[in-house]
N, CA, C and O atoms as a Maestro MAE file, in Angstrom:
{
 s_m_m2io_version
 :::
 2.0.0
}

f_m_ct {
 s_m_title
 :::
 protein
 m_atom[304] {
  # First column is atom index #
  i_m_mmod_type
  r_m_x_coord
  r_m_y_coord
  r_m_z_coord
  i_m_residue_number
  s_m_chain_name
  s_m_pdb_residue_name
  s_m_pdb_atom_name
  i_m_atomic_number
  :::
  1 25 23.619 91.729 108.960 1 A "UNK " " N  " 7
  2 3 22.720 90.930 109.759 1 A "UNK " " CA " 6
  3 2 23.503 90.272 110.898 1 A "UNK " " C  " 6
  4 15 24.557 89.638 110.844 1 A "UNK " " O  " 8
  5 25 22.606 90.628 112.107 2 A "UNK " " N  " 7
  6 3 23.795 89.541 113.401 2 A "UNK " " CA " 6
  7 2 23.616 88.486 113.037 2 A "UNK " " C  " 6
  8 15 22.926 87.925 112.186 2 A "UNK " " O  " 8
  9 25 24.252 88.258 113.706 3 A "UNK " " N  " 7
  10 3 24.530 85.966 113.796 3 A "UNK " " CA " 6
  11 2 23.558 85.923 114.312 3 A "UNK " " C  " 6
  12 15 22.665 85.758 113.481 3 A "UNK " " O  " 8
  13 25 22.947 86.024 115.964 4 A "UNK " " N  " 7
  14 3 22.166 85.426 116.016 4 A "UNK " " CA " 6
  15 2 20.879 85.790 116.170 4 A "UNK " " C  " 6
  16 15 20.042 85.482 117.019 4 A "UNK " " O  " 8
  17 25 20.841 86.525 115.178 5 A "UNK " " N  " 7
  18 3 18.705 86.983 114.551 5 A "UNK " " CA " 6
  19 2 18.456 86.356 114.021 5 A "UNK " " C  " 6
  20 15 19.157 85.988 113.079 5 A "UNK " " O  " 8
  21 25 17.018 85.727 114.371 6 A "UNK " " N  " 7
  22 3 16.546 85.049 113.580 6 A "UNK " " CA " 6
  23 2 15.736 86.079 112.485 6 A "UNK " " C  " 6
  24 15 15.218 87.174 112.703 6 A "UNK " " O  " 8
  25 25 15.815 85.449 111.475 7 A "UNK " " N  " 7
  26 3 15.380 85.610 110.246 7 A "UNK " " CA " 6
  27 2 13.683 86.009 109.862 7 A "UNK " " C  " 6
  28 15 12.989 85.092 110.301 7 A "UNK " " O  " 8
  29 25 13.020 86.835 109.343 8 A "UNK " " N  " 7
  30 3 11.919 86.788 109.242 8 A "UNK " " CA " 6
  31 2 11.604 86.527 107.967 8 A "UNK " " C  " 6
  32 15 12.570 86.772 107.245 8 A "UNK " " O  " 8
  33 25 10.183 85.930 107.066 9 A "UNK " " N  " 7
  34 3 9.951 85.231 106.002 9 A "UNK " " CA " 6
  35 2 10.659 85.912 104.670 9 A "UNK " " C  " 6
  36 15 10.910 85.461 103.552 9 A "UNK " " O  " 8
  37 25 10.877 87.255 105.316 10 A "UNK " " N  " 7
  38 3 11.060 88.018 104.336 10 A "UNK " " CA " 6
  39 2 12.486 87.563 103.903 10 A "UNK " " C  " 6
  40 15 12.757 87.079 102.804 10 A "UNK " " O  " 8
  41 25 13.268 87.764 104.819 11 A "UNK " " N  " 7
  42 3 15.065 87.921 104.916 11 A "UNK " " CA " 6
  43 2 15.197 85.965 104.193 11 A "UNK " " C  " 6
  44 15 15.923 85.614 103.263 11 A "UNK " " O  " 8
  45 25 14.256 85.069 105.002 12 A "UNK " " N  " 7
  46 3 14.206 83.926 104.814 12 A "UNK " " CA " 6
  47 2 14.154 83.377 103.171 12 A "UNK " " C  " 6
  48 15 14.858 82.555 102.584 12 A "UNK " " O  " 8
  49 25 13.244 84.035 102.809 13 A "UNK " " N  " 7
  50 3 13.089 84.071 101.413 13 A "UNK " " CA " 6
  51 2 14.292 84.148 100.441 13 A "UNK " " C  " 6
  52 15 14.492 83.340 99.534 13 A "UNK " " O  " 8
  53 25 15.111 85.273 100.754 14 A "UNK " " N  " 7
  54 3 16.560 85.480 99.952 14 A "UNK " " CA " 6
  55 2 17.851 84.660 100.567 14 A "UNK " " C  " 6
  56 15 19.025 84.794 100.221 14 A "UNK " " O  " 8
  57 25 17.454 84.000 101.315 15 A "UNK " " N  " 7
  58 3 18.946 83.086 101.903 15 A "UNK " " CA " 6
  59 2 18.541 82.113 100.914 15 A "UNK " " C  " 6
  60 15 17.459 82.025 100.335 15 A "UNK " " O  " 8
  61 25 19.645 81.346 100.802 16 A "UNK " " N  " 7
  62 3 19.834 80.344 99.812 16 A "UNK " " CA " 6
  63 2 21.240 79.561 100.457 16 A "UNK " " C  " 6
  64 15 22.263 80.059 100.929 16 A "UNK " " O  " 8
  65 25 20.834 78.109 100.266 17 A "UNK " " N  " 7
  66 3 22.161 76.871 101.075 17 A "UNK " " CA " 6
  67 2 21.963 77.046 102.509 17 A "UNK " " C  " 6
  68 15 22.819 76.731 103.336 17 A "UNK " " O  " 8
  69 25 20.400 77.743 102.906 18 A "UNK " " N  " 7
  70 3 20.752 77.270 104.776 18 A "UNK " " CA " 6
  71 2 21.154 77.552 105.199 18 A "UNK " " C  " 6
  72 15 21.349 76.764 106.125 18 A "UNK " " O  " 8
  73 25 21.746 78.578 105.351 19 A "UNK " " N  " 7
  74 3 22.674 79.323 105.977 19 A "UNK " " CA " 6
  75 2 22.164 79.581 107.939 19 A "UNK " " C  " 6
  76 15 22.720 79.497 109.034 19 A "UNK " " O  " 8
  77 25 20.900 79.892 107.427 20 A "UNK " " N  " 7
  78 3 20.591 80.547 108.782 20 A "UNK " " CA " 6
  79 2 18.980 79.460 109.286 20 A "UNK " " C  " 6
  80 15 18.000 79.562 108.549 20 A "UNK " " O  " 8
  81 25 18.934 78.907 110.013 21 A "UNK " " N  " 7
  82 3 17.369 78.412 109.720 21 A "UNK " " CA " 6
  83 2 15.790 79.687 110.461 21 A "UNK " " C  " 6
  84 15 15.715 80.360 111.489 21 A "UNK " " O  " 8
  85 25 15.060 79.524 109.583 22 A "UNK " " N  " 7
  86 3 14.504 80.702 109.838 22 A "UNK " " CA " 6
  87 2 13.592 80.925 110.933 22 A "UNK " " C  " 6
  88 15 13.389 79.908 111.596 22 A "UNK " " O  " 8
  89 25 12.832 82.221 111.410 23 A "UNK " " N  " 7
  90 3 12.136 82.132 112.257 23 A "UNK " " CA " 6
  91 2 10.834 81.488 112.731 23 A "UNK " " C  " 6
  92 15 9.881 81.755 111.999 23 A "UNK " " O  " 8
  93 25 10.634 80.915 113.497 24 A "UNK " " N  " 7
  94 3 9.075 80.372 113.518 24 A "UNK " " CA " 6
  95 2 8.100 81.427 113.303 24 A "UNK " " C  " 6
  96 15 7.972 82.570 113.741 24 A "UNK " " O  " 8
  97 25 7.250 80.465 112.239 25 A "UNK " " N  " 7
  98 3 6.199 81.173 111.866 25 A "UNK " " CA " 6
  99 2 4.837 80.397 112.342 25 A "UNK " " C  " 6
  100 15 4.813 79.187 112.118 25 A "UNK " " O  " 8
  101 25 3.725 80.978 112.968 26 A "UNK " " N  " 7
  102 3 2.919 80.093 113.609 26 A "UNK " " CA " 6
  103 2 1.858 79.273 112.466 26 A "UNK " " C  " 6
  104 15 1.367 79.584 111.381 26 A "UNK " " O  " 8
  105 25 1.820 78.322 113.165 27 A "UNK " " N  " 7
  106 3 1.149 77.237 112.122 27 A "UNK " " CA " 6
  107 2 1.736 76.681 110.499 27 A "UNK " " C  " 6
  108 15 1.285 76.447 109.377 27 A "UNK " " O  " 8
  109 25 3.392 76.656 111.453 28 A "UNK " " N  " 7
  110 3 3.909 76.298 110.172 28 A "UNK " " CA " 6
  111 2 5.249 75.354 110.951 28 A "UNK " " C  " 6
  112 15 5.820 75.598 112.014 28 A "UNK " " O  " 8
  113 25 5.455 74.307 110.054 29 A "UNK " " N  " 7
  114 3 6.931 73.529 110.759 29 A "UNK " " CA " 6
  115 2 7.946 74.013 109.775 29 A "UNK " " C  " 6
  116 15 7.416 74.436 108.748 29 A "UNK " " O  " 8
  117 25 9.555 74.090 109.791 30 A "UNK " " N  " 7
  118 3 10.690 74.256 109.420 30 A "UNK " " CA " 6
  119 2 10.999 73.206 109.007 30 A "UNK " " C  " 6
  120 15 11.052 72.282 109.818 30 A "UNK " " O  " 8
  121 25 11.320 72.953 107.593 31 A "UNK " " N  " 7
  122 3 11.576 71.615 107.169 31 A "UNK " " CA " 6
  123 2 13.156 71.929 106.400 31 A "UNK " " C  " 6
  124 15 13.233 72.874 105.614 31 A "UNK " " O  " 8
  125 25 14.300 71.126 106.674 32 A "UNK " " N  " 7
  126 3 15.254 71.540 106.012 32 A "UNK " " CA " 6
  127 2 15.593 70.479 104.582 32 A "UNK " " C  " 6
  128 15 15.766 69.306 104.912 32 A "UNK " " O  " 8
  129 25 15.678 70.692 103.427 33 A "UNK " " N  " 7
  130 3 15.827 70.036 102.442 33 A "UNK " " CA " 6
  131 2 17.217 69.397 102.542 33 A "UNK " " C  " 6
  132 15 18.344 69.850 102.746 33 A "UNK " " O  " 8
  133 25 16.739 68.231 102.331 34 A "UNK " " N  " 7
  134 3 17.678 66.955 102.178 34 A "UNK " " CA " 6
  135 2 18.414 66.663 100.998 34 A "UNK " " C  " 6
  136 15 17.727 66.943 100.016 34 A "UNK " " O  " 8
  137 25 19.394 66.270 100.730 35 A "UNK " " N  " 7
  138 3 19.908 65.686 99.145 35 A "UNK " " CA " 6
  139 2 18.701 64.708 98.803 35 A "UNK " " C  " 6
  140 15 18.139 63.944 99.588 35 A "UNK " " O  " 8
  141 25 18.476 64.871 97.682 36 A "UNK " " N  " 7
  142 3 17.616 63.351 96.753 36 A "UNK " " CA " 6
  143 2 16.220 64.264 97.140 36 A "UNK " " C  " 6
  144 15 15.343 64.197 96.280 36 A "UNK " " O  " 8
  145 25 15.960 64.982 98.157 37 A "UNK " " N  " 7
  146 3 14.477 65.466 98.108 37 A "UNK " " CA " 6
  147 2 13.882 65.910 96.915 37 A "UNK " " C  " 6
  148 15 14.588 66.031 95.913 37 A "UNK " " O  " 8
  149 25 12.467 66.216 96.877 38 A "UNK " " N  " 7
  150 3 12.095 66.870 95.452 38 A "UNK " " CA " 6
  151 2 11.263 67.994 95.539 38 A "UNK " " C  " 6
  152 15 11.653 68.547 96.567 38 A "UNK " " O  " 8
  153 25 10.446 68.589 95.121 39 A "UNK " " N  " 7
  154 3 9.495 69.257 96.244 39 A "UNK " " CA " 6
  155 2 8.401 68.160 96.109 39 A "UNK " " C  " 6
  156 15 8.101 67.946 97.283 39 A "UNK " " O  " 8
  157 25 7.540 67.242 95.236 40 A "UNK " " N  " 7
  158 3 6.717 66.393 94.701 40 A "UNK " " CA " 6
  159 2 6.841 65.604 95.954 40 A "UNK " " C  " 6
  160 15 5.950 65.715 96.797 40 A "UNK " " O  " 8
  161 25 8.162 64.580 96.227 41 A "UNK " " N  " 7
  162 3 8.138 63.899 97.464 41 A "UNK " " CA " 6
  163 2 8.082 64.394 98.364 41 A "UNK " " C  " 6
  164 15 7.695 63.695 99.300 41 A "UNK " " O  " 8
  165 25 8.440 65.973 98.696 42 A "UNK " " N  " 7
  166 3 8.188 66.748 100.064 42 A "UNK " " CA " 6
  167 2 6.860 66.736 100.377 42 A "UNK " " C  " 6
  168 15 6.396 66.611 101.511 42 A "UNK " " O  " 8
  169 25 6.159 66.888 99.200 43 A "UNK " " N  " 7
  170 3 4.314 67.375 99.527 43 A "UNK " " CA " 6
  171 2 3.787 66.382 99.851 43 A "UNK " " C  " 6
  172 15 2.916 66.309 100.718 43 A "UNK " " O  " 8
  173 25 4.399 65.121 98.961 44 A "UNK " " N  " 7
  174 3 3.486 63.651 99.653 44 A "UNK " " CA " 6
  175 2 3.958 63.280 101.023 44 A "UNK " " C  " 6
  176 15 3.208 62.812 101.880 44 A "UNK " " O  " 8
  177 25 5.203 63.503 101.186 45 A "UNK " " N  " 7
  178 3 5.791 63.379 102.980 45 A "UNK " " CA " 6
  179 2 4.894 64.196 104.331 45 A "UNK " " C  " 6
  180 15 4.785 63.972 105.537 45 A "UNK " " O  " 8
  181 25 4.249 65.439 103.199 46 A "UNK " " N  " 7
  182 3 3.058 65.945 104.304 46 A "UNK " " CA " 6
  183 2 1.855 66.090 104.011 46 A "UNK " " C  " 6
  184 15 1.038 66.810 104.586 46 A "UNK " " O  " 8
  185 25 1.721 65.524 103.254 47 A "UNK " " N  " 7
  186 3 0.012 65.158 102.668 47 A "UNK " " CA " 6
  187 2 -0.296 66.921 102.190 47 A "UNK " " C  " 6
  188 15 -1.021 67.637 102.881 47 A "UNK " " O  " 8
  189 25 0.257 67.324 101.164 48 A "UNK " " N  " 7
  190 3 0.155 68.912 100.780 48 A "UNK " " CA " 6
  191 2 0.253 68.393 99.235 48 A "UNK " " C  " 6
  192 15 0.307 67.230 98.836 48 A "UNK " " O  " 8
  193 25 0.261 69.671 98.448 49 A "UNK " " N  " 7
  194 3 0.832 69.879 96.964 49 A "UNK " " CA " 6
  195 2 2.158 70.734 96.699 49 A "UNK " " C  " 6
  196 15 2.391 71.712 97.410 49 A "UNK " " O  " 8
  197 25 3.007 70.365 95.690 50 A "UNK " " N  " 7
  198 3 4.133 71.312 95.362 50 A "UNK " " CA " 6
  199 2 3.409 72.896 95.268 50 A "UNK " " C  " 6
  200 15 4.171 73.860 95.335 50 A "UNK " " O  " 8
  201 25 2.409 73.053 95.163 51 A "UNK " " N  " 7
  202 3 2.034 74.555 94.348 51 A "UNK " " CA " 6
  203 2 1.761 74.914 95.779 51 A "UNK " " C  " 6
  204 15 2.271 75.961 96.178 51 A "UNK " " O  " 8
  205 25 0.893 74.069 96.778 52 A "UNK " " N  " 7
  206 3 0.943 74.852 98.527 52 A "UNK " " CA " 6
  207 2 2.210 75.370 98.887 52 A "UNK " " C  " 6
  208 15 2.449 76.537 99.197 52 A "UNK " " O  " 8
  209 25 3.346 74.017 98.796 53 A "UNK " " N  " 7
  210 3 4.798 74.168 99.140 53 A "UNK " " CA " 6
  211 2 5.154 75.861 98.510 53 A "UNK " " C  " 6
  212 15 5.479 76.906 99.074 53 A "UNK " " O  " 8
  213 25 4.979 75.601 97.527 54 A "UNK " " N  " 7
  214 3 5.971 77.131 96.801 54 A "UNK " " CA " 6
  215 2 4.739 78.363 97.012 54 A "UNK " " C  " 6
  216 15 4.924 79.531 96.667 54 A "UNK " " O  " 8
  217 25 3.442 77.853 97.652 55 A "UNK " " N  " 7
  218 3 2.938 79.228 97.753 55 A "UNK " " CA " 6
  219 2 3.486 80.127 99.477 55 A "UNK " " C  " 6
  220 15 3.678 81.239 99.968 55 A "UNK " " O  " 8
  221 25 3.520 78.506 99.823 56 A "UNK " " N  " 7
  222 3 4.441 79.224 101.506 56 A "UNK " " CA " 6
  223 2 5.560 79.646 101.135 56 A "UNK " " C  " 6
  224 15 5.954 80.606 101.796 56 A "UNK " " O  " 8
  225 25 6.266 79.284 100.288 57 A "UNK " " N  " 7
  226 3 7.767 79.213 100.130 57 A "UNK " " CA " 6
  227 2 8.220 80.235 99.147 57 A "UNK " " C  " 6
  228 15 9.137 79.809 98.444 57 A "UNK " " O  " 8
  229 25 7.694 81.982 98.775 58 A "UNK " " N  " 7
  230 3 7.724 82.433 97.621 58 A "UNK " " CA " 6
  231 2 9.161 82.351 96.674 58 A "UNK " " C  " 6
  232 15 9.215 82.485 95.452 58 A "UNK " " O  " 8
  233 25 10.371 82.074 97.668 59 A "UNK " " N  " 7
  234 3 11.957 82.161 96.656 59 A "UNK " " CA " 6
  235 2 11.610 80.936 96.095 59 A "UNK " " C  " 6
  236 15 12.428 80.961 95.175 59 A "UNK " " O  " 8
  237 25 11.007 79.860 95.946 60 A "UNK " " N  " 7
  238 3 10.829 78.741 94.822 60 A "UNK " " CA " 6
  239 2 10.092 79.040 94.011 60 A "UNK " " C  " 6
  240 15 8.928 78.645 94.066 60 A "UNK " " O  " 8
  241 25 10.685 80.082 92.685 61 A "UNK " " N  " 7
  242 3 9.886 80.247 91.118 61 A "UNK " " CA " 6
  243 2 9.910 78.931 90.199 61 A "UNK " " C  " 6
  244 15 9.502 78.924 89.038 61 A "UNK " " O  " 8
  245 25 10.572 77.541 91.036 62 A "UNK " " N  " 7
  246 3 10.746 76.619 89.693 62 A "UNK " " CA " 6
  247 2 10.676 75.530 91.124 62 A "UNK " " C  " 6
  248 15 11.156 75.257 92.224 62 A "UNK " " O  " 8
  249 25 9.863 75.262 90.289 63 A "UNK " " N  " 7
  250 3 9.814 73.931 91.272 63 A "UNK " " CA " 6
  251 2 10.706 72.405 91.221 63 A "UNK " " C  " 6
  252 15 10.867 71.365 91.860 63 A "UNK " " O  " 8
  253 25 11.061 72.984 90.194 64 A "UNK " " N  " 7
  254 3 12.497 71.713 90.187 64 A "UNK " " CA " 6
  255 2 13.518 72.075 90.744 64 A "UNK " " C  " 6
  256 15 14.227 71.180 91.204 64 A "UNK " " O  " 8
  257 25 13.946 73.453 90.900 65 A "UNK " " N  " 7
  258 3 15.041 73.949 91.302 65 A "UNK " " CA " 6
  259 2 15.438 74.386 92.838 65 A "UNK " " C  " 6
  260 15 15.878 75.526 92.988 65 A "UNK " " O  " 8
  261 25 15.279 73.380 94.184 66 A "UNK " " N  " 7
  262 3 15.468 73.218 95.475 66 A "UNK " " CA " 6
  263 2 16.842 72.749 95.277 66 A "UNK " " C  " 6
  264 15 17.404 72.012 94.467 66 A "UNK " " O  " 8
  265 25 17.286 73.634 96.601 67 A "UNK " " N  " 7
  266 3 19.114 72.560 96.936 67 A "UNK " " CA " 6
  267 2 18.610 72.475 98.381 67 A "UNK " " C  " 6
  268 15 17.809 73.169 99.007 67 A "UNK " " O  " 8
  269 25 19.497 71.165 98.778 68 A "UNK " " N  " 7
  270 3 19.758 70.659 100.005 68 A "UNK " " CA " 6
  271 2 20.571 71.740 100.844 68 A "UNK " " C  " 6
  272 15 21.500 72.371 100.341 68 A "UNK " " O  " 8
  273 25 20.090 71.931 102.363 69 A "UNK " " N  " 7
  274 3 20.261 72.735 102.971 69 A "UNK " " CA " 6
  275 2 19.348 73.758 102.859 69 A "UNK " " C  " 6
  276 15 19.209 74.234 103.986 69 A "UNK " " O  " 8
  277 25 18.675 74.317 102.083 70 A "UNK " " N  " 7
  278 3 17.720 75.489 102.424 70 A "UNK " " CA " 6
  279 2 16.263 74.912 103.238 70 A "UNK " " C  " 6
  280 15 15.847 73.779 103.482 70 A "UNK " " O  " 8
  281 25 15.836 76.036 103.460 71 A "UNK " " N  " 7
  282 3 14.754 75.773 104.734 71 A "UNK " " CA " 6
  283 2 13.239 75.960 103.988 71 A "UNK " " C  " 6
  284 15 12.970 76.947 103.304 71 A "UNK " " O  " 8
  285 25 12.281 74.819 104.243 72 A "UNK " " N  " 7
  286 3 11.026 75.299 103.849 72 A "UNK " " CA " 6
  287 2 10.092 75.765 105.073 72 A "UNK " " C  " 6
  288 15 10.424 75.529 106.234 72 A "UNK " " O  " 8
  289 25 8.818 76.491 104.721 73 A "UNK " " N  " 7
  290 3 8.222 76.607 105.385 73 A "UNK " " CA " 6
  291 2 6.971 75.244 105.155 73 A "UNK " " C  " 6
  292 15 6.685 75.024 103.978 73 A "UNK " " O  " 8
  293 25 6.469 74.628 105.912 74 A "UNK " " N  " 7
  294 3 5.131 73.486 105.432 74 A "UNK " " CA " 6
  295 2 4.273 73.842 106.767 74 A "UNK " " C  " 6
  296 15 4.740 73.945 107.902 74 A "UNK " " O  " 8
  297 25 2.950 74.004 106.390 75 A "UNK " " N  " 7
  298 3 1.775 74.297 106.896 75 A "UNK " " CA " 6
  299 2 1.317 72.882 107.909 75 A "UNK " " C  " 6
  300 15 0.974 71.768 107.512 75 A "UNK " " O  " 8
  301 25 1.441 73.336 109.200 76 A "UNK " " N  " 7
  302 3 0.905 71.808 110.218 76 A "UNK " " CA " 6
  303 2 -0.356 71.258 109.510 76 A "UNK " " C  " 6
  304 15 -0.927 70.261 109.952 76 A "UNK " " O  " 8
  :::
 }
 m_bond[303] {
  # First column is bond index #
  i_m_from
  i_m_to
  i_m_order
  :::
  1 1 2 1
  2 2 3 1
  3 3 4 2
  4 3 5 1
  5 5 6 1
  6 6 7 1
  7 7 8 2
  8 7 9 1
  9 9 10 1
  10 10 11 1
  11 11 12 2
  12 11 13 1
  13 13 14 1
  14 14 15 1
  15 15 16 2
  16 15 17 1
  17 17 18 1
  18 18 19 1
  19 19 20 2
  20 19 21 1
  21 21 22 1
  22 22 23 1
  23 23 24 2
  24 23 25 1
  25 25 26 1
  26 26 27 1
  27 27 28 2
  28 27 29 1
  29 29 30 1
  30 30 31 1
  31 31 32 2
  32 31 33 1
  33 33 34 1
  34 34 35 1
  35 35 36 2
  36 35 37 1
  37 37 38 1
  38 38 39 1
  39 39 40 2
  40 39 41 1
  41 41 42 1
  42 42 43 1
  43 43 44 2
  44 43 45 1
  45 45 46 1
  46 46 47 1
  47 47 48 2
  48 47 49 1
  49 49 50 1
  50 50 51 1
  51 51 52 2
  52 51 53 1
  53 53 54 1
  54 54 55 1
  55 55 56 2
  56 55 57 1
  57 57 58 1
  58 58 59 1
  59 59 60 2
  60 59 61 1
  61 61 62 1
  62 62 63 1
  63 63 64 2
  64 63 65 1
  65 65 66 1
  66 66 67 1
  67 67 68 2
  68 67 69 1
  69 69 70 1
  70 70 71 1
  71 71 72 2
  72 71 73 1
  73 73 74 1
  74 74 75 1
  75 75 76 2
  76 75 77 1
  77 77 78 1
  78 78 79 1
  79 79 80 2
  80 79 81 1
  81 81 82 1
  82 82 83 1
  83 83 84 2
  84 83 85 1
  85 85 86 1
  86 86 87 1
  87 87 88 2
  88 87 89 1
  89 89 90 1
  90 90 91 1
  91 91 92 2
  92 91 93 1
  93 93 94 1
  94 94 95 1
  95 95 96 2
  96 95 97 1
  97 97 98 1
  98 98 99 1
  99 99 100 2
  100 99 101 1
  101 101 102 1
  102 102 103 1
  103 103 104 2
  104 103 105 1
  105 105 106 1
  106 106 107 1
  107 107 108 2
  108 107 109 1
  109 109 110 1
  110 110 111 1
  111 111 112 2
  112 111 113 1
  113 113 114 1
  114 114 115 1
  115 115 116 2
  116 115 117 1
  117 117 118 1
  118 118 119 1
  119 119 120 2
  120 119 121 1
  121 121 122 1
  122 122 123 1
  123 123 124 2
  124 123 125 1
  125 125 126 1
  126 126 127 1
  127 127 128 2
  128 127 129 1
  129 129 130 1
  130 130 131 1
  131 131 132 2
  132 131 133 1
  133 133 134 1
  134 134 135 1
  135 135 136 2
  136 135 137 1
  137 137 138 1
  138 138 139 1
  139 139 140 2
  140 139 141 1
  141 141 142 1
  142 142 143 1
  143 143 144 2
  144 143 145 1
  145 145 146 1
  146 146 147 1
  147 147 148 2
  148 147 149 1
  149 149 150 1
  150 150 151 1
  151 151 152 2
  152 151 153 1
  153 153 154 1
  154 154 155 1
  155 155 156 2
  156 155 157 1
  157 157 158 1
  158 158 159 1
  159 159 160 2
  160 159 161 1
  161 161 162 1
  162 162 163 1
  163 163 164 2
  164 163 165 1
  165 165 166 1
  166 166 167 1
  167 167 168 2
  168 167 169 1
  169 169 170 1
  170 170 171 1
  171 171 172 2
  172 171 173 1
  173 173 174 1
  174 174 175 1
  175 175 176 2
  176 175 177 1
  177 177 178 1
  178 178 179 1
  179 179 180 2
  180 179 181 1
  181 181 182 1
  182 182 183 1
  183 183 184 2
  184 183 185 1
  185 185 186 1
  186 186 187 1
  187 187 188 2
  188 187 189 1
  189 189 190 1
  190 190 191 1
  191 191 192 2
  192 191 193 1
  193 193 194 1
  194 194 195 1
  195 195 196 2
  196 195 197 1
  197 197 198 1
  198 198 199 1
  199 199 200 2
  200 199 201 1
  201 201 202 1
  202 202 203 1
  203 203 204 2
  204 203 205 1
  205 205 206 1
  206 206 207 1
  207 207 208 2
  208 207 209 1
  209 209 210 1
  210 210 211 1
  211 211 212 2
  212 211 213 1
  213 213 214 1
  214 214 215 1
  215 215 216 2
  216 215 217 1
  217 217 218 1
  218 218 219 1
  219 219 220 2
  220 219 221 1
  221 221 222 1
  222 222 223 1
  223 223 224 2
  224 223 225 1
  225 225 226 1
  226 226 227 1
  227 227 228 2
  228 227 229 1
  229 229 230 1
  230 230 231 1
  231 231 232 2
  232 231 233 1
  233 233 234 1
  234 234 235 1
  235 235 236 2
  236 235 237 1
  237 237 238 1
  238 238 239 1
  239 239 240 2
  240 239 241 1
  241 241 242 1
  242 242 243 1
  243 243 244 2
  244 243 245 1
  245 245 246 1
  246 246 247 1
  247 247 248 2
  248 247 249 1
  249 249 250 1
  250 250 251 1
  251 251 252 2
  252 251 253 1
  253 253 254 1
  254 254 255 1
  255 255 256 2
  256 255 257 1
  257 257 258 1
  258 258 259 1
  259 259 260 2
  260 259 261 1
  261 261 262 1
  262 262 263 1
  263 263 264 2
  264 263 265 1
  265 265 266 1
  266 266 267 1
  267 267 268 2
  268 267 269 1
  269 269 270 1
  270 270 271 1
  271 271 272 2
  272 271 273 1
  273 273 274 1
  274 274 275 1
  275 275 276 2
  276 275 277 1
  277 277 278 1
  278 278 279 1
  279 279 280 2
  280 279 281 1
  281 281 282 1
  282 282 283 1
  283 283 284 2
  284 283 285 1
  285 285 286 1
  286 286 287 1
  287 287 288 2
  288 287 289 1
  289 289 290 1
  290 290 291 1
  291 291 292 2
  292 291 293 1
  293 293 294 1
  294 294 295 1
  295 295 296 2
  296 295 297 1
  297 297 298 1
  298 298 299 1
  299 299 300 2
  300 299 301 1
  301 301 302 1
  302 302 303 1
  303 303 304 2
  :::
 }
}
C-alpha cells in the first residue's frame, strides 16, 4: 500500500493503532479514539448508540475492545 492512499472502508476496517486515517466517506465524520474513550461515551458524545457505532464500524466484533489511535467512522 503507498503512503499516501487514502484508505477505503474496506482496507480501513483491517488497520488497527491508526496507522493511516481513513478516507472520507460521505455523510460520515472521522473520529479518532482517544485513551479513556469507550464506545458507550463515544455514542453519547454524538447522540448515536454503540450498536450504530459498530454497525458503521464492522472491525469492532466486541464492543469493549477499541484502542486509542484507531479511526471511527460516526454518521453526521
Amino acid at each position: 500500500m503507498s503512503e499516501n492512499k487514502e484508505l477505503n472502508l474496506e482496507e480501513m476496517n483491517e488497520v488497527s493503532g491508526g496507522y493511516k486515517k481513513p478516507a472520507p466517506k460521505e455523510g460520515f465524520i472521522i473520529y479518532q479514539i482517544v485513551k479513556g474513550d469507550a464506545l458507550s461515551k463515544i455514542a453519547r458524545k454524538f447522540n448515536t448508540t454503540e450498536a450504530m457505532i459498530m454497525a458503521w464500524n464492522p472491525k469492532i466484533k466486541n464492543k469493549n475492545l477499541i484502542y486509542a489511535g484507531d479511526y471511527l467512522y460516526i454518521k453526521k
